[in-house]
N, CA, C and O of each residue as an XYZ file, in Angstrom:
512
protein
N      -6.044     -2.054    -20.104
C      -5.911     -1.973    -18.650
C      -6.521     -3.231    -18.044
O      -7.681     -3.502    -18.352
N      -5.806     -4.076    -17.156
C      -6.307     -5.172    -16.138
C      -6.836     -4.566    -15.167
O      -6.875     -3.379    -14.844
N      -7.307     -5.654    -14.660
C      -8.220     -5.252    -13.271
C      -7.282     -5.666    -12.162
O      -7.709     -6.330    -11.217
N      -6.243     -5.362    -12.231
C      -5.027     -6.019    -11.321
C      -4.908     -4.779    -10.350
O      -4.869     -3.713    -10.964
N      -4.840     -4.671     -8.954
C      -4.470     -3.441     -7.974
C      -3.681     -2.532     -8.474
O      -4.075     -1.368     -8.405
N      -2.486     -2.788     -9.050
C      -1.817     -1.697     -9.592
C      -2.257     -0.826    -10.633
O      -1.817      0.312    -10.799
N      -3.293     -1.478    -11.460
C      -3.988     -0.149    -12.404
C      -5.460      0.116    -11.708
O      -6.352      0.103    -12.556
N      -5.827      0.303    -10.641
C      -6.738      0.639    -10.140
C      -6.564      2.624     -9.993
O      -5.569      3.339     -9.867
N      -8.167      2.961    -10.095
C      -7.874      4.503    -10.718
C      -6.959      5.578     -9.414
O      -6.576      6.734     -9.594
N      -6.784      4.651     -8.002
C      -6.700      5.835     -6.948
C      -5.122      5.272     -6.510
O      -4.572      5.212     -5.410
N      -4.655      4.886     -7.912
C      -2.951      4.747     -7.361
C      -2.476      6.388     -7.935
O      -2.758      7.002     -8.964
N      -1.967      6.596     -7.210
C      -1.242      7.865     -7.721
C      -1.462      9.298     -8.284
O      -0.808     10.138     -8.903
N      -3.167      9.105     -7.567
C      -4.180     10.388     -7.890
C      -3.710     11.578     -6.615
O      -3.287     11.282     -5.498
N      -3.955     13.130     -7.227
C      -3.203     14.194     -6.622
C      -4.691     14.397     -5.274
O      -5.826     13.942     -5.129
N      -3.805     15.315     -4.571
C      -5.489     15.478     -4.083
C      -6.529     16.725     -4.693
O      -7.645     17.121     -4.354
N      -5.530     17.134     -5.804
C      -6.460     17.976     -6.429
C      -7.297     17.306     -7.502
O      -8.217     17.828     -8.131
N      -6.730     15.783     -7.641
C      -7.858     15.566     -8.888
C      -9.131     14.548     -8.006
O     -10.066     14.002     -8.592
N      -8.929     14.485     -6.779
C      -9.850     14.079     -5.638
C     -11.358     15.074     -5.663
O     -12.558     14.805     -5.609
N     -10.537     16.357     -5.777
C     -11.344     17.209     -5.167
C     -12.101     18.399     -6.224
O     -12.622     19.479     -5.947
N     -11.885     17.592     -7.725
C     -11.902     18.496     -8.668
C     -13.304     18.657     -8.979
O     -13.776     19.781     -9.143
N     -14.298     17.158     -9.111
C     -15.088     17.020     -9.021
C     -16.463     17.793     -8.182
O     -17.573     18.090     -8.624
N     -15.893     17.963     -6.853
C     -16.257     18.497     -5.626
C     -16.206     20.014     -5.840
O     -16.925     20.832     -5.267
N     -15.289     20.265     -6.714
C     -14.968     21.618     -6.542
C     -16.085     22.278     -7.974
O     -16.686     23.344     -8.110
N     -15.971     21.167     -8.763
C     -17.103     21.560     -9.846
C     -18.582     21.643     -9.788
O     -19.259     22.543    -10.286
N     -18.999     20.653     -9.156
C     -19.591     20.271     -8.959
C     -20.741     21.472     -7.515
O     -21.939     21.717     -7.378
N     -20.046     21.685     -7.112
C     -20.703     22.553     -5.538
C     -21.317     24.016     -5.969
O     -22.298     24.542     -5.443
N     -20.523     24.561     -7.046
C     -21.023     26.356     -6.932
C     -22.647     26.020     -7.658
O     -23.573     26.824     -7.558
N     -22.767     24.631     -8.416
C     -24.036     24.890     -9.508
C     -25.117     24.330     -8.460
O     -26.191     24.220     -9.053
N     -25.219     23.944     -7.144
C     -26.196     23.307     -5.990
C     -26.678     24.751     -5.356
O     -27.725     24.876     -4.721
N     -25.837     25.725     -5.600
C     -26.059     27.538     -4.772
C     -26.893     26.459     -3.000
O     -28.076     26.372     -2.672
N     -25.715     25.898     -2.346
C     -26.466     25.202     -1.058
C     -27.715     24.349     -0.748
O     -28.271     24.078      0.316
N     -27.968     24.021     -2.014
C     -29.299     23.323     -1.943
C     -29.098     21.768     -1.768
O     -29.489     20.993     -2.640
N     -28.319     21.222     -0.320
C     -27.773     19.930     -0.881
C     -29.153     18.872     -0.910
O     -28.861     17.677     -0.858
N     -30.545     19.191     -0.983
C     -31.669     18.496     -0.823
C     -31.651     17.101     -1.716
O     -30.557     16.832     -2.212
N     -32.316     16.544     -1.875
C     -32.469     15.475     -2.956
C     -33.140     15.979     -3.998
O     -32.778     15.654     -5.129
N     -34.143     16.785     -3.832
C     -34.384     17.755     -5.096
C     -32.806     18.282     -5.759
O     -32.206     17.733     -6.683
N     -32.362     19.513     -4.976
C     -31.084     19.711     -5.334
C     -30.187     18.882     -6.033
O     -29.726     19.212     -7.126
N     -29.905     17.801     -5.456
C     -28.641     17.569     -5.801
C     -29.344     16.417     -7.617
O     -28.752     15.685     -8.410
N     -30.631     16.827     -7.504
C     -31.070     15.963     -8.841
C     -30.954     16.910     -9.413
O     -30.527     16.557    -10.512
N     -31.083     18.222     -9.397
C     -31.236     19.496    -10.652
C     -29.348     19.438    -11.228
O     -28.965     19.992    -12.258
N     -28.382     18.609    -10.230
C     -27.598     18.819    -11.327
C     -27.090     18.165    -12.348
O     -26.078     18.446    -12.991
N     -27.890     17.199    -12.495
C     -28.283     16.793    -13.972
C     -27.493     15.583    -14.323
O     -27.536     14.642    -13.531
N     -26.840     15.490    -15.309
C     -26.633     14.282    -15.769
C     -26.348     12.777    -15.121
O     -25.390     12.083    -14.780
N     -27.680     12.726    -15.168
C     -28.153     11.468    -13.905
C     -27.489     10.062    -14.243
O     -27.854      9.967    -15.414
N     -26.950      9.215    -14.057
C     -26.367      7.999    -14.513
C     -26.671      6.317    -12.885
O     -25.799      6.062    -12.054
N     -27.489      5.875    -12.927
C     -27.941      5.234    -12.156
C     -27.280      3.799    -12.108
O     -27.144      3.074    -13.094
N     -26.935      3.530    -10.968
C     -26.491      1.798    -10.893
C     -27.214      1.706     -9.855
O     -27.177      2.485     -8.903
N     -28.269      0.276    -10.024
C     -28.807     -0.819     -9.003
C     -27.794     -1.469     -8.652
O     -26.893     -2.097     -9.207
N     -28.340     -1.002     -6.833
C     -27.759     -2.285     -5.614
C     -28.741     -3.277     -5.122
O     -29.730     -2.969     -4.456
N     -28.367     -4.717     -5.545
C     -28.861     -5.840     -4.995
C     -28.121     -6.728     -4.094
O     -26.928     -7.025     -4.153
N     -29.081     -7.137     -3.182
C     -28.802     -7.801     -1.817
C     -29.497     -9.331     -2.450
O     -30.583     -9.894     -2.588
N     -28.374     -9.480     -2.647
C     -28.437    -11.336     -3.424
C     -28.562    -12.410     -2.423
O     -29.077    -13.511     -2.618
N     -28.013    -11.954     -1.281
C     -27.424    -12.880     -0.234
C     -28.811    -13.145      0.855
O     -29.881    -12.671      0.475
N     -28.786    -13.768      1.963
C     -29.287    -14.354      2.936
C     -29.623    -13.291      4.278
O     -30.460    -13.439      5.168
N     -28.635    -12.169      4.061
C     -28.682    -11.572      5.534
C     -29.235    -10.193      5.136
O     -29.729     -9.776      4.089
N     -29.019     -9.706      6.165
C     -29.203     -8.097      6.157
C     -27.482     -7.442      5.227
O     -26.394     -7.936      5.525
N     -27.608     -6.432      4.264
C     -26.876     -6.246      3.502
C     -26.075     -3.997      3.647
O     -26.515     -3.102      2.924
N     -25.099     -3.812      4.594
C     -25.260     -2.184      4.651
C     -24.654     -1.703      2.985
O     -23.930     -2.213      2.130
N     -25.150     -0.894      3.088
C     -24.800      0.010      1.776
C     -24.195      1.488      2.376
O     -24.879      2.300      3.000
N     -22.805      1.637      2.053
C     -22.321      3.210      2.448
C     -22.238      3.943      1.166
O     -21.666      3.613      0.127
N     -22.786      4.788      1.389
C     -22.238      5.906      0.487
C     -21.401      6.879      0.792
O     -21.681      7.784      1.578
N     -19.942      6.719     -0.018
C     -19.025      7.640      0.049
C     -19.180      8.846     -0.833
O     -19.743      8.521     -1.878
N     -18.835     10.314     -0.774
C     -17.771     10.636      0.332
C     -18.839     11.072      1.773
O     -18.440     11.438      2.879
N     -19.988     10.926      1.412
C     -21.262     11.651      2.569
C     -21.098     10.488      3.628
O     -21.576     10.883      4.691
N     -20.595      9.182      3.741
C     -20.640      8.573      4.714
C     -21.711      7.805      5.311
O     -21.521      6.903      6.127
N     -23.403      8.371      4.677
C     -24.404      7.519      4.704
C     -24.563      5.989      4.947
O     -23.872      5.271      4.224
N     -25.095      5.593      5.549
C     -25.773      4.380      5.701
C     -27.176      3.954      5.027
O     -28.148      4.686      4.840
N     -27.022      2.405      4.667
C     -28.434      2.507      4.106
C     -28.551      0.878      3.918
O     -27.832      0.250      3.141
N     -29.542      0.304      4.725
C     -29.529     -1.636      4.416
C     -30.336     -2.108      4.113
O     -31.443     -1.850      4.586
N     -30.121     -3.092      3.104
C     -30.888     -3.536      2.250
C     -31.060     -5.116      2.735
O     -29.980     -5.677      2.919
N     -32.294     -5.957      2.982
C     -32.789     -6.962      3.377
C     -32.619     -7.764      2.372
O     -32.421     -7.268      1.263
N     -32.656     -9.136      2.534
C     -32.050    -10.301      1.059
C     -33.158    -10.175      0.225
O     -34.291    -10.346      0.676
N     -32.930     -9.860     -1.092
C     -33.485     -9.784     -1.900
C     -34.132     -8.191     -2.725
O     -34.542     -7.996     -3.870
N     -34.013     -7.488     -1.814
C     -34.134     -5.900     -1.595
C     -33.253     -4.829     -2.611
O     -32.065     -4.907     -2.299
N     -33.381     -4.264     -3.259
C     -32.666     -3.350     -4.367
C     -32.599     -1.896     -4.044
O     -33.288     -1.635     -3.057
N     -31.843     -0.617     -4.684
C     -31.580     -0.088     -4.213
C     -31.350      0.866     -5.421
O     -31.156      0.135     -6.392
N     -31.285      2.178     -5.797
C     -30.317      2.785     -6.945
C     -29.743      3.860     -6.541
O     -30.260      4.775     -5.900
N     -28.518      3.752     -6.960
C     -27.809      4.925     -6.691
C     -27.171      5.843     -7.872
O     -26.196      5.762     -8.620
N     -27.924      6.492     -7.711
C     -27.268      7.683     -9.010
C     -26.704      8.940     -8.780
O     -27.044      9.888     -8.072
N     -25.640      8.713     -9.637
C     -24.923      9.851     -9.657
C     -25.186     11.199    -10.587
O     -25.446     11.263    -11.789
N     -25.027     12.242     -9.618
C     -25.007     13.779    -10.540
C     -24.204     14.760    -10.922
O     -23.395     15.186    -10.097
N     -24.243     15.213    -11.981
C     -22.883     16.211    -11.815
C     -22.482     15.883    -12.744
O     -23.133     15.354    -13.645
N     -20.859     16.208    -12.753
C     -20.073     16.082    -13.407
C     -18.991     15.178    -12.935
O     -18.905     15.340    -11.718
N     -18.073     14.246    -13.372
C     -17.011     13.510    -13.110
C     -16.230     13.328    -14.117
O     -16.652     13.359    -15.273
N     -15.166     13.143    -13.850
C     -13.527     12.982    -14.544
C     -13.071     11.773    -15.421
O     -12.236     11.843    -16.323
N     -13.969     10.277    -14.890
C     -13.201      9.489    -15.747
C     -14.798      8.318    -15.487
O     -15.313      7.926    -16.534
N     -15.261      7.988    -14.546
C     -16.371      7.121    -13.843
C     -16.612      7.336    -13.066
O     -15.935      7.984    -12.268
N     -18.105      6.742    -12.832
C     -19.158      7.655    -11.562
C     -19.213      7.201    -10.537
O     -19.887      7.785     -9.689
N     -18.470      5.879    -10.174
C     -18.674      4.942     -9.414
C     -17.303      4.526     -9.190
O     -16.316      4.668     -9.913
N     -17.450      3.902     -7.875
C     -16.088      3.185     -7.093
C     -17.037      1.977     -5.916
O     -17.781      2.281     -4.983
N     -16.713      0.834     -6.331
C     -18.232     -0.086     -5.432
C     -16.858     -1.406     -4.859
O     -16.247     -2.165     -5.612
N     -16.757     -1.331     -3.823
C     -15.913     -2.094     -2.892
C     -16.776     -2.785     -2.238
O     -17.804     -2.244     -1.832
N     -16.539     -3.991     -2.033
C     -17.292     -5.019     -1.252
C     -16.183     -6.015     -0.190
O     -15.062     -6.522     -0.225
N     -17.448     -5.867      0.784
C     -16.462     -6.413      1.896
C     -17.974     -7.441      2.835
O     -19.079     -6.943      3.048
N     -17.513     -9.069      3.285
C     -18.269     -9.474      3.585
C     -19.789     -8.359      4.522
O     -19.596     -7.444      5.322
N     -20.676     -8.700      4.205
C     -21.975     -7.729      4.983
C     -22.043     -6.505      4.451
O     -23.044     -5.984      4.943
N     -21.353     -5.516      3.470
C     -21.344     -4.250      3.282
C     -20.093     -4.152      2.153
O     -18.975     -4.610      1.914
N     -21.402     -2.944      1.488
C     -20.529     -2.657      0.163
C     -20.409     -1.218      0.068
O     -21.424     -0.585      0.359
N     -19.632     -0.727     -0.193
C     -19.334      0.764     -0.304
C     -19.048      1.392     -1.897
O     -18.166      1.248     -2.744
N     -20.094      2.027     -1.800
C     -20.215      2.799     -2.861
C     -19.729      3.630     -2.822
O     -19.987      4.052     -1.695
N     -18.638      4.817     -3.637
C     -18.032      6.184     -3.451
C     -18.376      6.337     -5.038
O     -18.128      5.747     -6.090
N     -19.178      7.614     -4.532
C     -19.363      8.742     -5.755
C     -18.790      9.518     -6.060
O     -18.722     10.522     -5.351
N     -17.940      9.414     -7.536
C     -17.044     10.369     -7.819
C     -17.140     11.904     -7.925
O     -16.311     12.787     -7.703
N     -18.789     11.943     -8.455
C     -19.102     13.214     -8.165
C     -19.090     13.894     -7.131
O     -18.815     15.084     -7.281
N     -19.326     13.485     -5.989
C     -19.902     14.085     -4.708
C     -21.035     13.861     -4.438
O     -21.452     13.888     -3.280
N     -22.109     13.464     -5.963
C     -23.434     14.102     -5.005
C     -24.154     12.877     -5.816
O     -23.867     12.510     -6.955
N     -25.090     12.368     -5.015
C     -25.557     10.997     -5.485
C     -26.909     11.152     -4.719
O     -26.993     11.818     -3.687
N     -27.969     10.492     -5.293
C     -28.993      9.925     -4.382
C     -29.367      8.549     -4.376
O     -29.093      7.889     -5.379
N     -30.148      7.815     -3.081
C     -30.525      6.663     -3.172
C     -32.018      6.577     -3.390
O     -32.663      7.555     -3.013
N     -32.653      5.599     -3.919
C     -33.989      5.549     -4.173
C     -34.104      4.347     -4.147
O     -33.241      3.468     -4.157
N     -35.718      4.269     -4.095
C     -36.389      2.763     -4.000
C     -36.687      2.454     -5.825
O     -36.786      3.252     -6.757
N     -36.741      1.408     -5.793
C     -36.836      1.184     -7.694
C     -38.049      2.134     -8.056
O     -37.665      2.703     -9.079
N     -39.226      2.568     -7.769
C     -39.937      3.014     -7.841
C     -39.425      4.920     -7.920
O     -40.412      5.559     -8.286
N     -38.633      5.516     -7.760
C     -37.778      6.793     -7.867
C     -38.050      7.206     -5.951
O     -37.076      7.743     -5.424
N     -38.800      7.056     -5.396
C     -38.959      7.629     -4.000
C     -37.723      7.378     -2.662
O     -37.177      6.324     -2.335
N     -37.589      8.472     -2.202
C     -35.722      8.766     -1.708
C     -35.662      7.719     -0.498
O     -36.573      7.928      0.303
N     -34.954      6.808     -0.205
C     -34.575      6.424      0.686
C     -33.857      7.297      1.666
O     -32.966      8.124      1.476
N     -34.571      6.842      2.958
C     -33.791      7.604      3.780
C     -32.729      7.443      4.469
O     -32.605      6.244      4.717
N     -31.832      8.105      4.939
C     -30.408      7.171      5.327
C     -30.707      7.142      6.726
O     -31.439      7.709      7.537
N     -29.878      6.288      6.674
C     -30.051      5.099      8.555
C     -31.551      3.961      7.742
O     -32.288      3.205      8.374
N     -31.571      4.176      6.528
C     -32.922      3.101      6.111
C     -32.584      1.669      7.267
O     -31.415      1.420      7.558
N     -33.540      0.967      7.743
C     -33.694     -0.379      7.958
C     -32.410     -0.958      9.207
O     -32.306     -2.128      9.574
N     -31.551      0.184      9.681
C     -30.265      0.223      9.840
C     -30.545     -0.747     11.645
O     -30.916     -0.048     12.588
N     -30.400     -1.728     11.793
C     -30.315     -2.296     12.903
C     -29.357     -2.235     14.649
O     -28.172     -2.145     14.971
N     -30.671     -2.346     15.393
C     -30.086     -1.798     16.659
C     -28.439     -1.810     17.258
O     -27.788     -1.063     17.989
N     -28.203     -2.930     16.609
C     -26.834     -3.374     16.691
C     -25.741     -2.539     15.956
O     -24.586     -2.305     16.312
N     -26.255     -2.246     15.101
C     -25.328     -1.060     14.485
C     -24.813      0.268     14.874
O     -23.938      0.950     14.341
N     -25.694      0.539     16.134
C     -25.312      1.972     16.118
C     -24.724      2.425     17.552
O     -24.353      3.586     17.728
């Protein structure tokens, strides 16, 4: 497989295999969407976000829609929980902001140190 647009994983996906994840994934939280919660469901798989660049850097997390910005030089991890279908991650970058979508549904952010970032982190007046 190339990394060419046409074999990218969300050509020609149903919306049930969108939502399969979501659908697996939700009865084992029994509503607890906390950051405790959504760590008890287990198989944790972590990717660091770094802000390489010069400016202020947003970080979204999909499908929750979160905000979260990271200052130049500033790191970030986002791990995924649960269960997923093929990869845990979907990371789109677009000048100033990169969007992360978790295939699972349920992800948390942390400071390298494990302690939860909070969303709207650092998020500037101009933004909102």
């Amino acid at each position: 497989m190339s990394n060419t647009p046409e074999n990218t994983r969300a050509k020609g996906l149903t919306a049930e295999q969108i939502t399969a994840p979501l659908l697996q994934n939700m009865p084992r939280l029994a509503g607890d969407f906390s950051h405790e919660g959504i760590q008890r469901l287990g198989n944790p798989l972590p990717m660091l976000v770094v802000n390489h660049g010069n400016e202020l850097l947003e970080l979204i997390l999909e499908p929750s829609g979160q905000d979260y910005w990271l200052k130049p030089k500033e790191s970030f991890m986002v791990t995924s929980y649960g269960d997923w279908p093929d990869y845990p991650f979907e990371a789109i970058y677009e000048p100033g902001c990169i969007v992360v979508w978790v295939v699972s549904c349920f992800a948390t952010v942390t400071f390298r140190n494990g302690d939860e970032v909070p969303g709207g982190y650092q998020r500037p007046a101009s933004a909102c």
